[in-house]
C-alpha positions as CSV (number, residue, x, y, z in Angstrom):
1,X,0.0,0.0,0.0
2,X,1.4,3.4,-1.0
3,X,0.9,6.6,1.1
4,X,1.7,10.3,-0.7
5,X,2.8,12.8,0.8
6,X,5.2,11.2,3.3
7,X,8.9,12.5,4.8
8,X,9.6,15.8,6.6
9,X,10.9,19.0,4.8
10,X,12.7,22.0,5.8
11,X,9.6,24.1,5.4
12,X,9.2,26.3,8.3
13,X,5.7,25.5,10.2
14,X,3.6,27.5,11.3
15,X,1.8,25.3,13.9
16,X,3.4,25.1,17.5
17,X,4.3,21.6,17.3
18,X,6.6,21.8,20.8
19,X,4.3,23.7,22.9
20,X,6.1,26.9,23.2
21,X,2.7,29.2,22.7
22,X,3.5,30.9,26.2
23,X,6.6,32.4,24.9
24,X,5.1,32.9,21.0
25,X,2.0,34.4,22.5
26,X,3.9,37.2,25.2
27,X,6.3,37.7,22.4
28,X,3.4,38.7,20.4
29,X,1.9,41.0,23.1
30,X,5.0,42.5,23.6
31,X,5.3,43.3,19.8
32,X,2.2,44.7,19.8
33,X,2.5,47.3,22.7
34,X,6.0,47.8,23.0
35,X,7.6,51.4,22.5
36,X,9.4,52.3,19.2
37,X,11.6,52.5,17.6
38,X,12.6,48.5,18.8
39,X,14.8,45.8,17.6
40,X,14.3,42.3,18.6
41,X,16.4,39.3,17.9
42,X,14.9,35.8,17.9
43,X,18.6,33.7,18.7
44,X,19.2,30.2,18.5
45,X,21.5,27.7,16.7
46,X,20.8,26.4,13.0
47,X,17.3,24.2,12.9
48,X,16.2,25.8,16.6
49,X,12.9,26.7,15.4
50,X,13.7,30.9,14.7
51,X,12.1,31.1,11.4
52,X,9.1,28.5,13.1
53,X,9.0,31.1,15.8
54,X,8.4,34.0,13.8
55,X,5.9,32.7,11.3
56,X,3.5,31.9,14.8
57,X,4.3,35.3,15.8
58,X,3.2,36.8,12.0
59,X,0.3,34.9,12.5
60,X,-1.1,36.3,15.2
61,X,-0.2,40.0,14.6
62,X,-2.9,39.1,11.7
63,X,-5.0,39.4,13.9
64,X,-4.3,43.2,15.3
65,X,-5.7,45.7,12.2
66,X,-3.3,48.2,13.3
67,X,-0.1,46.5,12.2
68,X,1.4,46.5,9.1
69,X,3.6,43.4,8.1
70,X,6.8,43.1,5.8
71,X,8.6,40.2,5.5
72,X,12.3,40.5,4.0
73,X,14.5,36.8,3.5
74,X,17.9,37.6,3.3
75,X,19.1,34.3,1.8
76,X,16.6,34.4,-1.2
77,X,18.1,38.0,-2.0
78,X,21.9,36.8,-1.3
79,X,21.6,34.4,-3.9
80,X,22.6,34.3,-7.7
81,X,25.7,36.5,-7.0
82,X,23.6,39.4,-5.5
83,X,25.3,39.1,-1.5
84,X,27.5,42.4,-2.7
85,X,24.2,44.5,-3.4
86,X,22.3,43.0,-0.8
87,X,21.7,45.9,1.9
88,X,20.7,48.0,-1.4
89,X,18.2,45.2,-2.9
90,X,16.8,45.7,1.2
91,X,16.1,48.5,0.8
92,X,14.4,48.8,-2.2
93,X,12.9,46.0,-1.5
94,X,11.5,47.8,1.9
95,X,10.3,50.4,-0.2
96,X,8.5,48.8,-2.9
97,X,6.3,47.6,0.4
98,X,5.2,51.1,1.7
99,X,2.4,53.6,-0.1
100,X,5.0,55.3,-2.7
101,X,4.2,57.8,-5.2
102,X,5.5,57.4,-8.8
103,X,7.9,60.2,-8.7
104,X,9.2,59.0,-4.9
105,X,9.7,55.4,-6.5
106,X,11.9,57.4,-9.2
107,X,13.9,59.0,-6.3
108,X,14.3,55.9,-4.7
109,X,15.9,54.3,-7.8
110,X,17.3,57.5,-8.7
111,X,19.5,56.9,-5.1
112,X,20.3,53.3,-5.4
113,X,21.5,53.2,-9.0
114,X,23.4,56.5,-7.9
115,X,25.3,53.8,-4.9
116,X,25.7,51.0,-8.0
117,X,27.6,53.2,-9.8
118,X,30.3,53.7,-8.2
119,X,30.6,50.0,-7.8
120,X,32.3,48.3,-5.0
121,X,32.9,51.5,-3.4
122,X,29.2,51.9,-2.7
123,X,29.8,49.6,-0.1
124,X,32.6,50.8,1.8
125,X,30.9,54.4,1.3
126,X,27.6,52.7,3.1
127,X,29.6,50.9,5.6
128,X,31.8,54.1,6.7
129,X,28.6,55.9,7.3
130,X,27.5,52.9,9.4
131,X,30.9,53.0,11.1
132,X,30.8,56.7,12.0
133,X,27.7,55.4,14.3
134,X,29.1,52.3,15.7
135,X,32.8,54.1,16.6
136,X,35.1,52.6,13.9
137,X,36.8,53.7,11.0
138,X,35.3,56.5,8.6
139,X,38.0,58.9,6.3
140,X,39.9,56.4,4.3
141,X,37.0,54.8,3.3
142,X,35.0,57.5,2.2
143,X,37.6,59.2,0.2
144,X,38.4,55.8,-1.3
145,X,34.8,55.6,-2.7
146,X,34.3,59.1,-3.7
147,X,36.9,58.7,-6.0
148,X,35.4,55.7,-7.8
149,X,31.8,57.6,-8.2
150,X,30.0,60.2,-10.1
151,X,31.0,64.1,-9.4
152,X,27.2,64.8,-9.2
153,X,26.3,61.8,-7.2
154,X,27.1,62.3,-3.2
155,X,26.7,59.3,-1.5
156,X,26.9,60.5,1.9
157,X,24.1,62.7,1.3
158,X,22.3,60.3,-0.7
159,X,22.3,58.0,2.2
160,X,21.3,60.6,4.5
161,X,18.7,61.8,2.0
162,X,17.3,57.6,2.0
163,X,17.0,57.8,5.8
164,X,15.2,60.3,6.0
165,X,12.8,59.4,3.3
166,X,12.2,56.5,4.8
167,X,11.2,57.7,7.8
168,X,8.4,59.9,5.9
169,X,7.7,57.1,3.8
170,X,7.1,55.3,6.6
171,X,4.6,57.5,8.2
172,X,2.8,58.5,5.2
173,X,2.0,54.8,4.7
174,X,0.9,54.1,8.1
175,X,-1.7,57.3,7.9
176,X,-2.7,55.9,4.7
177,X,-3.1,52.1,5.6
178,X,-4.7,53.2,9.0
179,X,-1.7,51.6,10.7
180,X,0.3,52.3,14.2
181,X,3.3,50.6,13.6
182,X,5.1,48.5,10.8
183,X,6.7,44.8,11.9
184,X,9.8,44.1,9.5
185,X,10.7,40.2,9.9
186,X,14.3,39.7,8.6
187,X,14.6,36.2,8.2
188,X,17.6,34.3,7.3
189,X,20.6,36.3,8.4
190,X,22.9,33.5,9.5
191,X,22.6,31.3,6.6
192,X,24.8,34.4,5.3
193,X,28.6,34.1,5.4
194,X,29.0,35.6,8.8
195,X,31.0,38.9,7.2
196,X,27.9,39.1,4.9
197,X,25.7,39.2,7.9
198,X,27.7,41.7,10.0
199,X,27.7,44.0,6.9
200,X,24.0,44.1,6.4
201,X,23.3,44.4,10.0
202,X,26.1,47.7,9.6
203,X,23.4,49.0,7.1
204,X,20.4,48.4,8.2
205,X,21.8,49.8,11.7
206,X,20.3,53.1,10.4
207,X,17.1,52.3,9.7
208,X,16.7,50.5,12.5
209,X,15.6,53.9,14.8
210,X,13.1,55.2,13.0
211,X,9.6,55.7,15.1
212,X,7.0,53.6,14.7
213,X,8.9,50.3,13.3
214,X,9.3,47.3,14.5
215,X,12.5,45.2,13.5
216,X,12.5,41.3,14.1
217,X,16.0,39.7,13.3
218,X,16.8,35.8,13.0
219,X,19.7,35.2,14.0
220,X,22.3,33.0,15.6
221,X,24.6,35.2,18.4
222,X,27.9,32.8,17.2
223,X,27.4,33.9,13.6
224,X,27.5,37.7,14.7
225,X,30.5,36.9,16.6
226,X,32.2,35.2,13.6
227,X,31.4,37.7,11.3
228,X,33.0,40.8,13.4
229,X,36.2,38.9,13.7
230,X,36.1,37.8,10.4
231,X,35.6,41.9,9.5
232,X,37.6,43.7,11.9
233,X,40.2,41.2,12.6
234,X,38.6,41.0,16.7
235,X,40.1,38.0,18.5
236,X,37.3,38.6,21.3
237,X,33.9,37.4,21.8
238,X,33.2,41.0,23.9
239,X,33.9,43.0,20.6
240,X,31.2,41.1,18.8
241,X,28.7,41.6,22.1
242,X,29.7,44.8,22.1
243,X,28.4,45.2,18.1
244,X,25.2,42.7,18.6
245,X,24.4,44.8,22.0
246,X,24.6,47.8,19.5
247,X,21.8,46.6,17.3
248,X,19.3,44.2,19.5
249,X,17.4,46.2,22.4
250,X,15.6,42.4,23.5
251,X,17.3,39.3,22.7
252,X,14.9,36.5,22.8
253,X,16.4,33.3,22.9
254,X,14.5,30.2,21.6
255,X,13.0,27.9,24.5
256,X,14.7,25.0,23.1
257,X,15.1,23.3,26.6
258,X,11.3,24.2,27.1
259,X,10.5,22.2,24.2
260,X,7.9,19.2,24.4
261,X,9.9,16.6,22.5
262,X,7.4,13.4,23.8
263,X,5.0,15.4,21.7
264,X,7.1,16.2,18.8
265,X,8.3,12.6,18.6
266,X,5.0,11.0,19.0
267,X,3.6,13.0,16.0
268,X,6.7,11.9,13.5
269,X,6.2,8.5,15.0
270,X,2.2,8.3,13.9
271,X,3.5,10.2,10.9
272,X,5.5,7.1,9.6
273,X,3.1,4.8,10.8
274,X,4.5,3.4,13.9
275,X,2.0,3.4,16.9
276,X,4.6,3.5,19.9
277,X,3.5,2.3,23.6
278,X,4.9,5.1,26.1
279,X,8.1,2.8,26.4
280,X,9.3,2.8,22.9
281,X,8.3,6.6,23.2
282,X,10.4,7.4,26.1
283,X,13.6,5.1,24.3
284,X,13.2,7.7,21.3
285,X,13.1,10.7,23.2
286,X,16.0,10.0,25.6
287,X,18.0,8.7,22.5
288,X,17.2,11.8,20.9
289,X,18.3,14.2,23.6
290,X,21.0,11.8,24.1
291,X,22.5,12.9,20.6
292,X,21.3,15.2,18.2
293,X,19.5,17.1,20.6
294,X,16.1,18.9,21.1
295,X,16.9,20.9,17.3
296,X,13.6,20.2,14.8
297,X,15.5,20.3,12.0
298,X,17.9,17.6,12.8
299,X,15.2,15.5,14.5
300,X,13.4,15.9,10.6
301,X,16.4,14.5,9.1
302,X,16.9,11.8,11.6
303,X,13.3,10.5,10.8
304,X,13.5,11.0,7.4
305,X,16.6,8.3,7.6
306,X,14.4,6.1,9.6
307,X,11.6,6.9,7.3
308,X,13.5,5.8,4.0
309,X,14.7,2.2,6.0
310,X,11.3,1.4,6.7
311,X,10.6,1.2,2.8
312,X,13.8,-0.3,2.5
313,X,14.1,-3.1,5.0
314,X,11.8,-6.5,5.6
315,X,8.2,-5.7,7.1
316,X,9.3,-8.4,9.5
317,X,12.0,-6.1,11.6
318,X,9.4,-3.4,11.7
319,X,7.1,-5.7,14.1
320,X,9.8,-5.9,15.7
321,X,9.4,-3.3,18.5
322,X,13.0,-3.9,20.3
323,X,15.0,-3.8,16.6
324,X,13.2,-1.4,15.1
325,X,14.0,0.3,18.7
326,X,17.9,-0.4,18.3
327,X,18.3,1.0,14.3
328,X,16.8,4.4,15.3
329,X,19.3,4.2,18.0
330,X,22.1,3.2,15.5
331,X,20.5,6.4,13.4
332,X,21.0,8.8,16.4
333,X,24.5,8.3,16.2
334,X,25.0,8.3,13.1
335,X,23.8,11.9,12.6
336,X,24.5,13.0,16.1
337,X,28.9,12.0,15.6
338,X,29.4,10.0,12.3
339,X,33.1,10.0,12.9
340,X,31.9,8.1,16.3
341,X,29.6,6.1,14.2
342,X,32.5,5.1,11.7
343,X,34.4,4.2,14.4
344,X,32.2,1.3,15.7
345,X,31.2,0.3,12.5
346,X,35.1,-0.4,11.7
347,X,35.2,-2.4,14.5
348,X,31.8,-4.0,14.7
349,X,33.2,-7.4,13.1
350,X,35.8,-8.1,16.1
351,X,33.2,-6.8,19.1
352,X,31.8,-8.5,21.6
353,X,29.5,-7.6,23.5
354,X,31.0,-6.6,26.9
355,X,32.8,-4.3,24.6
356,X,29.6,-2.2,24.2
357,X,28.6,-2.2,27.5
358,X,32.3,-0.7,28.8
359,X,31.0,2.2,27.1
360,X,28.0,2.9,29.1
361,X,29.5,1.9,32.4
362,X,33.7,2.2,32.4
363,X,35.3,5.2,32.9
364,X,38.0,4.4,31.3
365,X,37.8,4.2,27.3
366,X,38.1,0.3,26.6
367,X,40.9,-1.1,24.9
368,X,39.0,-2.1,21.3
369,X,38.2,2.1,21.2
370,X,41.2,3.4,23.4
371,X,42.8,4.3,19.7
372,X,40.1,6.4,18.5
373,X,37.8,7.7,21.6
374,X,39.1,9.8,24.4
375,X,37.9,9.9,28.0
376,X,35.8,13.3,27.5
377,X,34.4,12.0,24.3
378,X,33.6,9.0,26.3
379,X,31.8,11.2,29.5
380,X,30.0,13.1,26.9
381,X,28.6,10.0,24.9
382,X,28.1,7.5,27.9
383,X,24.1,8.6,28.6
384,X,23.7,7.1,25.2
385,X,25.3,4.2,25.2
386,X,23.8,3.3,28.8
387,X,20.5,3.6,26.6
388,X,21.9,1.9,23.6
389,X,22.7,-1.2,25.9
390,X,20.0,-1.3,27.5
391,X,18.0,-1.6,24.0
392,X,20.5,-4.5,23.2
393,X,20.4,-6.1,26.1
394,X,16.8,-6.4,25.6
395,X,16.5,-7.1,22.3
396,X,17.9,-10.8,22.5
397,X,18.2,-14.0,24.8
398,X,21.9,-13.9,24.9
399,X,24.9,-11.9,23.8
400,X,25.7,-14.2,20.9
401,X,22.6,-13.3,19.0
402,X,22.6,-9.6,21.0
403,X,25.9,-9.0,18.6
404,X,24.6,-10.4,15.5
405,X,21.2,-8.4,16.1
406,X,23.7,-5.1,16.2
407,X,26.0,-6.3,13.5
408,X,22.8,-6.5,11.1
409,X,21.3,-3.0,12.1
410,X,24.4,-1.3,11.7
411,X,24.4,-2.7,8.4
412,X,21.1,-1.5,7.7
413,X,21.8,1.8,9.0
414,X,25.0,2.6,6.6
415,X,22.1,3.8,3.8
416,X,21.7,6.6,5.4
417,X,25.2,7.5,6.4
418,X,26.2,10.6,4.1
419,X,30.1,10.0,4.0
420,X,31.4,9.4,1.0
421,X,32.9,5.5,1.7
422,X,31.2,3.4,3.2
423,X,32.7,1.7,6.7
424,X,35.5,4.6,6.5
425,X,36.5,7.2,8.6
426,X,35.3,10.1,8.0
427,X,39.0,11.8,8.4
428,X,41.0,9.7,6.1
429,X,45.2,11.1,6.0
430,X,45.4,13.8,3.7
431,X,49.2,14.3,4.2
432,X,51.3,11.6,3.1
433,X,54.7,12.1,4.4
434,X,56.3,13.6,7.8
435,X,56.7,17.0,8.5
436,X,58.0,19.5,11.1
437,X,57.6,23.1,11.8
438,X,58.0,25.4,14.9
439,X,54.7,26.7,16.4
440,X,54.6,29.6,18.5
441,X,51.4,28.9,20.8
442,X,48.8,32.2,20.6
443,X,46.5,33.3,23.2
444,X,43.8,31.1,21.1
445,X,45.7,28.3,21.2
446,X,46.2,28.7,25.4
447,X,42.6,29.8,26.1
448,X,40.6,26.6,24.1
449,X,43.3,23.8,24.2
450,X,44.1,23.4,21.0
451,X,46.8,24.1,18.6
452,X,46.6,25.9,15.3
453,X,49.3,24.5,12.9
454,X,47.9,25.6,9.6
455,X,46.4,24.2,6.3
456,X,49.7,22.2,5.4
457,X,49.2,20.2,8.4
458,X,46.4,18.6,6.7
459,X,46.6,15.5,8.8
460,X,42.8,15.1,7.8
461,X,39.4,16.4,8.8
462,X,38.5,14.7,12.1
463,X,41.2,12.5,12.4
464,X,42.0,10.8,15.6
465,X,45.9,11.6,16.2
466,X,48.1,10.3,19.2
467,X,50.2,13.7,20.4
468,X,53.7,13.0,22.5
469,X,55.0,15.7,25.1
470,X,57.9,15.2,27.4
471,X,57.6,10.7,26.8
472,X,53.5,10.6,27.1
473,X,51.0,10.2,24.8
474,X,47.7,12.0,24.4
475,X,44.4,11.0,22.6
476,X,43.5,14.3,20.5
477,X,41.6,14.9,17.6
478,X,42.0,17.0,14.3
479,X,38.8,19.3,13.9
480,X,36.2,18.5,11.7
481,X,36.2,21.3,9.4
482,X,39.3,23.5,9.8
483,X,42.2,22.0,8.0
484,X,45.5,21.6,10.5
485,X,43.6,22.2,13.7
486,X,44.1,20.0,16.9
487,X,42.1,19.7,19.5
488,X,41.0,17.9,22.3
489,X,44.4,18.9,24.6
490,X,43.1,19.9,27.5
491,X,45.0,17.2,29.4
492,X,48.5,18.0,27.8
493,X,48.0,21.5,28.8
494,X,46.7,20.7,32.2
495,X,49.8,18.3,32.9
496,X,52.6,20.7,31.0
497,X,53.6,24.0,31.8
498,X,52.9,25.7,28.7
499,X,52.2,29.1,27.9
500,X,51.5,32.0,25.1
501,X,54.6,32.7,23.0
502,X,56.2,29.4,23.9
503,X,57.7,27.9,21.0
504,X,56.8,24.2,19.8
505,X,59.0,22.3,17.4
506,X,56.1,19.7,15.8
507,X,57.1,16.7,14.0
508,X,54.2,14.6,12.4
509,X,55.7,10.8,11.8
510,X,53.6,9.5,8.9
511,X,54.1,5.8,9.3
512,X,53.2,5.8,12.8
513,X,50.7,8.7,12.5
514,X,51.8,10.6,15.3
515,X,52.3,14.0,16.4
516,X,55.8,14.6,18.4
517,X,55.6,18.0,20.5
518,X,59.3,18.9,21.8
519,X,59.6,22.9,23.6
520,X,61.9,24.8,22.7
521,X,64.1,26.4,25.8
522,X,66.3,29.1,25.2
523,X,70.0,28.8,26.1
């Protein structure tokens, strides 16, 4: 029997599925009455719900006739090449929303071709202006884009000219709509590079106080803080509070430890057709929050996965309530750590299965995993393998066919696994012979355990790396995404007295894949 319609997509709802409507609704309220000019900020990491969040919050104010509405996605606008023009293609697009006359819609395009035309320079010109307000840097930059322009066109008086046109823009079209305020949703902002995000907040920084508006921004605090280091050059997480404190007069941060997962995860389970008891329920909610967390777009994708096996695998496992049970557990990992996942598939054929169950109750990493997992990726991961176990352990009548159970669910589960080779680590070696350098540890370096050796120590993304100091070795780990990276030294730090400006010599032995640290003391 086929059934339409099926899976879970990326479309923002606009139904409360996690039973957040006290926050949705006050936030509302608050919309509604507060004093203006405001800017509010709905925060949260990627798939939290912010865009979820603000389309039950647009739905509401449908209800109050005195608001006006405008919706603005900065990704739709960034894309097809357009991210250099984007706070311009804002602001007309702003424009084109409000009651304009034909000859103010003239001016208006009159101004923003006038910014096009002297190019790349518009946007240092903008920027500048921007800066003047925010404390940074304002001359160079201006006389550097003046030079690029028209002699008739002025941008800084353009600009000036667009503010306050928008201001009377904005007020004409509120007496003409029989409105008291406008709501601008700006959705989007940290699917931008983080510079790209910085820059348009910069911009729209001078609209933001004008009377009567309402400003709603999506967006994720990290991104702001990555994109005013990536700018300025800001090795500090104050000078990017310091910018987002600038902007945002409420931060509202998403509820996500407030959400009703049993509820969420109950719906997705009748969704696919599986009519859990309140034990299989709780199994999928603690393996959830176990792993991926309580973040509904990872949770889609996770039963998606679980979706696509169900069409894929014998009718027979799916009456199954304790294997069906253990292959959503095998999914969790898999999109919660697939390096982790990788890792026990790789070794699945020599486990047994006191093996498995060291990892929900030693505290010391057993000897089948001691090459690969550390003791703090160990402490992090054990809740989940405690309820991993437990789903083994009651799957079967003895361990013999407890392993093969697991040996054929992991099997199952590789489908879904989006690395490239199957049974592989994610972080194959990239570089294939030794190689030294000296490293001078930074304050970065000091502050997060770690040490940055740079893109030609390409050891390989999330490769597990043995480090020796001073005759002992440490368990460490390159990071997942930034080339040359090792992490995971907190112990080495903790047991060595190391410092900022001490100087490292690093020797990576290829055959034995191992990273040699040596000091380097002056005479």
């Amino acid at each position: 029997m086929k059934k339409s319609n099926i899976g879970f997509t990326d479309v923002a709802s606009v139904e409360d599925l996690f039973d957040i409507g006290q926050y949705t609704k006050g936030l509302t309220e608050f919309i509604s009455a507060c004093r203006t000019p405001m800017t509010i900020s709905i925060q949260g990491a990627w798939g939290t719900g912010k865009t979820t969040v603000m389309n039950i919050v647009r739905d509401s104010l449908k209800q109050c006739d005195d608001i006006q509405m405008i919706w603005f996605n900065t990704w739709q606008f960034s894309q097809f090449h357009m991210d250099d023009e984007l706070a311009l293609s804002f602001l007309e697009y702003l424009c084109s929303e409000l009651e304009l006359s034909e000859s103010d819609k003239d001016e208006i395009s009159r101004l923003t071709q006038g910014f096009r035309k002297v190019t790349s320079a518009s946007k240092e010109i903008l920027l500048s202006i921007v800066d003047s307000q925010l404390g940074g840097r304002i001359a160079d930059n201006l006389e550097r884009g003046l030079s690029g322009g028209e002699k008739n066109f002025n941008p800084i008086e353009a600009m000036r000219n667009m503010r306050e046109r928008f201001e009377s823009y904005i007020q004409e079209t509120l007496i003409k709509r029989e409105k008291s305020r406008i709501v601008i949703f700006i959705d989007d902002l940290d699917r931008l590079e983080p510079r790209r995000a910085v820059e348009l907040l910069e911009v729209l920084k001078l609209f933001l106080d004008c009377p009567n508006c309402v400003f709603i921004l999506a967006i994720d605090y990290d991104v702001v803080v990555s994109g005013v280091e990536a700018k300025y050059g800001f090795d500090d997480e104050d000078k990017g509070k310091n910018f987002f404190d600038k902007i945002i007069q409420v931060p509202f941060r998403l509820p996500v430890a407030n959400y009703n997962i049993t509820r969420y995860v109950k719906n997705c389970l009748e969704e696919i057709g599986i009519q859990s008891d309140d034990n299989e329920l709780s199994n999928c909610e603690n393996l959830i929050e176990c792993s991926i967390g309580a973040n509904p777009r990872a949770i889609k994708r996770l039963f998606n996965a679980y979706l696509l096996l169900r069409y894929i695998t014998p009718k027979s496992l799916w009456d199954n309530t304790a294997t069906r049970n253990l292959l959503f557990a095998t999914l969790c990992l898999q999109y919660a750590d697939e390096n982790l996942y990788n890792i026990i598939i790789r070794q699945i054929s020599g486990l047994e299965m006191n093996d498995i169950r060291a990892l929900a109750t030693e505290e010391i990493v057993p000897d089948v995993f001691s090459e690969f997992i550390d003791e703090e990726e160990l402490t992090q991961w054990r809740p989940f393998f405690q309820v991993f176990v437990s789903l083994i352990d009651g799957s079967a009548g003895n361990d013999e066919e407890r392993i093969k159970l697991l040996h054929e669910t992991t099997a199952l589960s590789t489908v879904t696994a989006s690395g490239e080779k199957d049974s592989k680590m994610q972080g194959e070696k990239v570089l294939d012979h030794n190689m030294e350098k000296v490293k001078v540890l930074g304050a970065t370096d000091v502050k997060y355990k770690i040490c940055v050796l740079g893109t030609n120590f390409n050891i390989g993304l999330g490769q597990y790396v043995k480090v020796e100091y001073n005759g002992k070795i440490y368990n460490a780990k390159m990071h997942n995404s930034i080339k040359g990276r090792v992490d995971r030294l907190g112990a080495l730090f903790s047991d060595n007295d190391l410092h900022e400006g001490d100087r490292i010599h690093v020797f990576y032995d290829y055959a034995e894949g191992h990273l040699l640290f040596e000091k380097i003391t002056e005479e």
